[in-house]
N, C-alpha and C positions, 0 to 999 in steps of 0.2 A: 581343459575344455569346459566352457560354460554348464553349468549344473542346469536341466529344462526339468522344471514338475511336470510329474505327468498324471493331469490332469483325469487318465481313464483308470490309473494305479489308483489314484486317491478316491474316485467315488464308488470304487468297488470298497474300497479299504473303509467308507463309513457310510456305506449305500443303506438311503433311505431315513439318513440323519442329517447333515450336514453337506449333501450332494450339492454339486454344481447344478444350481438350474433357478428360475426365477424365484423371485420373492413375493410370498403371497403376506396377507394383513399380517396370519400367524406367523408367518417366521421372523417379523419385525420383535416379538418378545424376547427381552434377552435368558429366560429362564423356563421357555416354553416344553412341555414333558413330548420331548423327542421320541423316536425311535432309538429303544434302546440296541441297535442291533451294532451300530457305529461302537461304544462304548466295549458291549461284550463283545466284538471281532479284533481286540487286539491280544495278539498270543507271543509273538515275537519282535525283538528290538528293531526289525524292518519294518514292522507293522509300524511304531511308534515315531520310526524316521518318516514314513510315509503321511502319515496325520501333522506333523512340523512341517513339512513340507506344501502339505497342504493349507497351512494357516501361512505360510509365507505368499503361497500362490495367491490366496484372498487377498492380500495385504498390497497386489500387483491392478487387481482391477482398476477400472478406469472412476469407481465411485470412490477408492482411496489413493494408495500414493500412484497410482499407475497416472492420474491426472486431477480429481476432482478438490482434493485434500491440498494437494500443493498450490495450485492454481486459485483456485477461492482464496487463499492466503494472499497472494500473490495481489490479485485484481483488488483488494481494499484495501492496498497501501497504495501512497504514492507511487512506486515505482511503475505501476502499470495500470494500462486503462482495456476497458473492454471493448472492440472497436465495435463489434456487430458483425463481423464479416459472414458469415454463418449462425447469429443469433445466439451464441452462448457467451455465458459470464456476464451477460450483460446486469442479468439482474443482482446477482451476487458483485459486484464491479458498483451498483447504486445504491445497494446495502437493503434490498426491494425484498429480501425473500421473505416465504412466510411459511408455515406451518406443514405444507400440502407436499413440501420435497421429503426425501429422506437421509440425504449428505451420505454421510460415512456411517448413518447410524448403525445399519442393517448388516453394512460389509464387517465393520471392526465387532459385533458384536459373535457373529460367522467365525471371525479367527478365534474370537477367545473362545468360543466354544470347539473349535479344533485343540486349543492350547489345553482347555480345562479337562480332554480325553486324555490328553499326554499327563499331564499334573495329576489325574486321579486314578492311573493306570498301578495296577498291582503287579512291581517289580518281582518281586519274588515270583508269580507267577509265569513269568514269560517262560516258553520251554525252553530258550536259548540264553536264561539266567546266569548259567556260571560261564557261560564265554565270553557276555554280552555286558554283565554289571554294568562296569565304569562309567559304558557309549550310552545305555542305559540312562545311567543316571545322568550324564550329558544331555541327552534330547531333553529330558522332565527341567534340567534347568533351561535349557533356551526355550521351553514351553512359558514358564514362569517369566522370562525376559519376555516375551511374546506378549502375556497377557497382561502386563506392566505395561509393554508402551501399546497396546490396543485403548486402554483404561486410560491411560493420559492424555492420549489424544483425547478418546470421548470426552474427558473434563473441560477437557482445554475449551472444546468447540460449546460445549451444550453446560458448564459448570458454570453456576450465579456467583463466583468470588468475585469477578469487576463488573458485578452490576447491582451490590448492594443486598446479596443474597448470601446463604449459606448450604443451597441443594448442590450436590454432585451429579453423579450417576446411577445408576444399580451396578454395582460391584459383583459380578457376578462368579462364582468359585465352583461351581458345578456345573458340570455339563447337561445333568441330567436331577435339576435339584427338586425338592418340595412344593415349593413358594414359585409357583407360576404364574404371579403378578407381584414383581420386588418393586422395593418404595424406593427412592434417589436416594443414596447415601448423603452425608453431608461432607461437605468441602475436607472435614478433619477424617473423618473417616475413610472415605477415598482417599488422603496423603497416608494413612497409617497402613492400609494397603499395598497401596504402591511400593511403598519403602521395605516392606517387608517379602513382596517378588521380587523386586531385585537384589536384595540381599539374599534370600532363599537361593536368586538362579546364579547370583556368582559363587556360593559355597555348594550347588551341585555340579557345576559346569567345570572341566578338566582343561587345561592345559596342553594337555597329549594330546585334544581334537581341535583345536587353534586352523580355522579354515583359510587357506592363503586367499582364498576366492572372493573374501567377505561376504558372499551369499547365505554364509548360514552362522548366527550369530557365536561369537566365543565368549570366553568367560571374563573378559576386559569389555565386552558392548555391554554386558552389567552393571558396569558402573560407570560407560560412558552414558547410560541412562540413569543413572543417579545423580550424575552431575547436571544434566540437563535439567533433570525435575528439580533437583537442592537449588538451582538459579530459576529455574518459574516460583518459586515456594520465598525465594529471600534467604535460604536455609544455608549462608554462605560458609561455616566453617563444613558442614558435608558439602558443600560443591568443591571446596577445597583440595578436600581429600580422598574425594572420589574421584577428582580430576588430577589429584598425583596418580593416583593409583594407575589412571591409565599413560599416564607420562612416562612414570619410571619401569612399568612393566617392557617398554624399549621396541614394542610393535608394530607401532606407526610414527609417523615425521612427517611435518610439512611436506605437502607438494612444491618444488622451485618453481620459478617461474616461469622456465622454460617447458616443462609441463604442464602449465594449468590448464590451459584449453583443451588439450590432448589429452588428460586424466579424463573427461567424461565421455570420450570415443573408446575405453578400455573397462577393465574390470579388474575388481581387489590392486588396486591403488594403492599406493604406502600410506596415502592419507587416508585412507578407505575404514572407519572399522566396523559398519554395518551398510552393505547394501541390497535392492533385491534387484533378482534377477532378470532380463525380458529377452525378448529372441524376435526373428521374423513370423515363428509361429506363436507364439501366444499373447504378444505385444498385441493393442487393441486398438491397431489401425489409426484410421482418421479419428477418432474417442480417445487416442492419446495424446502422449508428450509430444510429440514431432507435428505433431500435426494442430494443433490448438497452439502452438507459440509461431508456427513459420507457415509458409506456403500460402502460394496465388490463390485455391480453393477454398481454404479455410483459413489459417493463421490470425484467429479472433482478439488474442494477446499482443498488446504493441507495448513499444515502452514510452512514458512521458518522456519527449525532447529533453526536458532541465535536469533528469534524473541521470540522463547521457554525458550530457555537456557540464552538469556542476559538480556530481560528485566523484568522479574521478580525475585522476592527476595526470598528469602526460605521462607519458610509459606505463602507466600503470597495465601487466597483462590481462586484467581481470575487465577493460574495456573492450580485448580485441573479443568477447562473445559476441558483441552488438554485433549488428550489420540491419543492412537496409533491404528492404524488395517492395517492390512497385508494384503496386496493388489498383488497377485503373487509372486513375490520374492521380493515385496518392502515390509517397514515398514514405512508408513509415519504418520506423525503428524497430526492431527484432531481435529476440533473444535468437542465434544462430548458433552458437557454439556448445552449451550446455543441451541434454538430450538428445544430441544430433541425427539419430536414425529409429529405428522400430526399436534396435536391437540393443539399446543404450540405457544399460544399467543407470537404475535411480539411488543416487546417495541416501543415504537414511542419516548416518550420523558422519561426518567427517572429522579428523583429528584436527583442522584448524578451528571444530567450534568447541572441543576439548581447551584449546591453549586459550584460545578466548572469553572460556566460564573461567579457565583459574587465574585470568587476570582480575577479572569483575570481581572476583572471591577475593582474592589479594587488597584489591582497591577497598570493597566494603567492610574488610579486618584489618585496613592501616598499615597492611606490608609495602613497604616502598620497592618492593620489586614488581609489582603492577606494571610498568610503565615498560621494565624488558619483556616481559612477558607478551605485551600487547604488541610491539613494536617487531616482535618477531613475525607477524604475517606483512605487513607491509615491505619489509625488510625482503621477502621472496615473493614481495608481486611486482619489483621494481619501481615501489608508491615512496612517496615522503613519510619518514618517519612521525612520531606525533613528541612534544616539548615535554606533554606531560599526561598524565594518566588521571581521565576522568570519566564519568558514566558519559556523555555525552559522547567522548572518542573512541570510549569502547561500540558503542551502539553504531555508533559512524560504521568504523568500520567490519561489524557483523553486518551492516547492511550492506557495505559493497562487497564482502566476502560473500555472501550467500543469497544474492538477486536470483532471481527465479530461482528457487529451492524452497519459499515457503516458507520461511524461519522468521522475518523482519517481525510479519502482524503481531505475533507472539512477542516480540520486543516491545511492542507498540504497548499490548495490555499489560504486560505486566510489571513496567516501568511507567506506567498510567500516565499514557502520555494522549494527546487529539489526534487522530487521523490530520491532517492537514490540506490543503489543496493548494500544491506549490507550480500546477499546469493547466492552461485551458483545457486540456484533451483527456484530464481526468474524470469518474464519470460522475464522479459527485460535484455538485457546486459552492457547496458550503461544506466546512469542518465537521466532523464526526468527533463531539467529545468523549472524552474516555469518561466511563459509567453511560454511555448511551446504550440501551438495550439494543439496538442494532448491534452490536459486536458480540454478541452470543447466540448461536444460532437457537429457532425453538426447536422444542422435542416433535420430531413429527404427530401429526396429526394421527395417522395409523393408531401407533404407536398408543397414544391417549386413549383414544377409543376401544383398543383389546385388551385396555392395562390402568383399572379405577386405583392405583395406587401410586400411577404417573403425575405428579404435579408441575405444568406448564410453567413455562420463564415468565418474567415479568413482559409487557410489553406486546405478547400475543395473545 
């Protein structure tokens, strides 16, 4: 049975710190002196699953992966243009934003401060200590995984490394810390970070709580996020080995091809090894995934015609998602198969972009087995194999493995390559080159204004 947060457990469990409810200027601080009542209300290992649970539920909104976080990725590649249908993405689809939004800032900094209760929670005190240890110490590491890829994203979106800068983030390790205006760490500083939670959460995280569901991270999605980040970083003898790590630990396996379409109508998938969760009830309606890629009323996401027509192969199954719907006297292209209903789990990390960082690893340390490696997804999408193994073929095909998921743009910067405009119906008209300050989003405006130790991107 689908795991549902419950949403009324959890802002009891940290009420009046980190509740469900809107975002004023002050909660935009990532290190803002809370309410310590969240912090001192945890007494038992229920408590601590409860606060996890809660930082996965933030992690479902429609300002992060529930839509905003994948979608923006989305609309500034190639693959997809923003049509207008209901006025969204447009401006993120022209590369137009400015300052006055707040993207993912506010939500991902919410989890880590869910994740940094669990991480600074005093084990020995729980009263349910000597039953509890182990799960115990399992939640504090999936906390530490949590607040690893909350951090990475942040970087990813708002870090100056492809635009001729060296600021990060505020990295922030307390829930409840001193310094209620932190400065951006630098680009080295936030990797030394990162690498050091998830190394922390796979040597806390057990084996014995390995969740079939993938809704609640296990101690292999540790270092399927280190593999991830060792390939945004160039870092390719650890993406190597962090991406054995989760090979040979034996947990997951391609999806064939007869399931590909059908894997994202389901949950905990053999490809699956981090997803979050959504249902009829908490899923966020028309503000989500089903609803900003499809449908007569909404459906604002289309895909570029050439993006359809060129880069897939006949048979290939990872084509049958497209489909069409008629939209007034239009007919446009449609992601239809990926996200299919309210209640359709969003992948976070799948084991085919495992096989395809340890090709990329393989390929940039001269191992000539890159090219099985790589050939292994096409091989169960029923695609043409590739002759030989190069950064070009690998990026090929992560782009057609992972179209609407959000992953390509990231391919884009950190193999510093142009945005390109390979279709009329794209919304840009001219190339976006790589180091253009457009591709890093700015630090909200808020944000600056309640925090004189924020310094702004280039460009705003």
């Amino acid at each position: 049975m689908k795991r549902i947060v419950n949403r009324i457990v959890y802002s009891v469990l940290i009420a009046g710190s980190v509740a469900l409810s809107s975002c004023t200027t002050d909660d935009l601080n990532p290190a803002l002196e809370q309410n310590k009542e969240g912090a001192d209300g945890v007494r038992t290992a229920a408590d601590l699953e409860g606060l996890v649970k809660g930082a996965y539920n933030r992690m479902t909104a429609s300002t992060y992966y529930g839509r905003d976080y994948i979608v923006t990725n989305e609309v500034r590649t190639p693959n997809t243009w923003a049509n207008g249908r209901s006025g969204r993405f447009t401006t993120e689809g022209n590369f137009a934003y400015n300052d006055n939004g707040l993207y993912i800032w506010a939500q991902a900094y919410a989890v880590i401060a869910n994740a940094n209760i669990v991480i600074n929670a005093d084990l020995e005190s729980l009263t349910d200590a000597s039953d509890n240890s182990d799960y115990a110490r399992h939640l504090q590491g999936q906390a530490y995984a949590i607040r690893a890829l909350a951090h990475f994203d942040l970087l990813k979106v708002y870090g100056q490394e492809h635009v001729e800068g060296n600021l990060g983030v505020p990295y922030v390790t307390e829930f409840q810390g001193e310094d209620e205006i932190p400065g951006r760490g630098t680009i080295e500083e936030n990797r030394a970070m990162l690498f050091s939670d998830v190394e922390t959460a796979f040597d806390l995280m057990s084996e014995d709580f390995y969740d079939p569901s993938k809704e609640f991270m296990s101690k292999y999605t540790a270092k399927a996020l280190e593999s991830r980040m060792a390939v945004w970083f160039g870092m390719w003898e650890v993406a190597r080995d962090a991406s054995e790590e989760v090979i040979e630990s034996g947990l997951y396996s391609i999806i064939p091809a007869d399931n590909f379409v059908a894997s994202y109508s389901g949950e905990g998938a053999q490809n699956s090894i981090f997803e979050l969760a959504f249902s009829d009830v908490d899923n966020a309606g028309i503000n989500g995934l089903e609803y900003i890629f499809r449908g007569a009323s909404y459906g604002d996401i289309s895909v570029t015609p050439n993006t359809f027509y060129d880069l897939y192969d006949e048979g290939d199954v990872r084509a049958d998602v497209f489909g069409t719907e008629v939209v007034g006297s239009n007919t446009r292209l449609r992601n239809m198969g990926k996200f299919p209903s309210r209640a359709s789990n969003v992948p976070v990390i799948r084991y085919e972009e495992i096989v395809l960082n340890y090709a990329e690893a393989l390929l940039e340390l001269g191992d000539g087995d890159a090219l099985e490696w790589l050939n292994m997804i096409p091989e169960n999408r029923n695609a043409d194999t590739y002759d030989t193994a190069t950064v070009e073929n690998i990026l090929e095909e992560r782009r057609k493995e992972f179209l609407f998921e959000g992953l390509y743009y990231w391919d884009l910067q950190r193999r510093q390559l142009d945005i390109e405009v390979i279709d009329d119906e794209q919304n840009i008209d001219a190339a976006i080159p790589y180091g253009d300050t457009r591709r890093v989003h700015p630090i909200p405006r808020a944000e600056i204004d309640a925090n004189s130790n924020i310094e702004q991107n280039p460009g705003y």
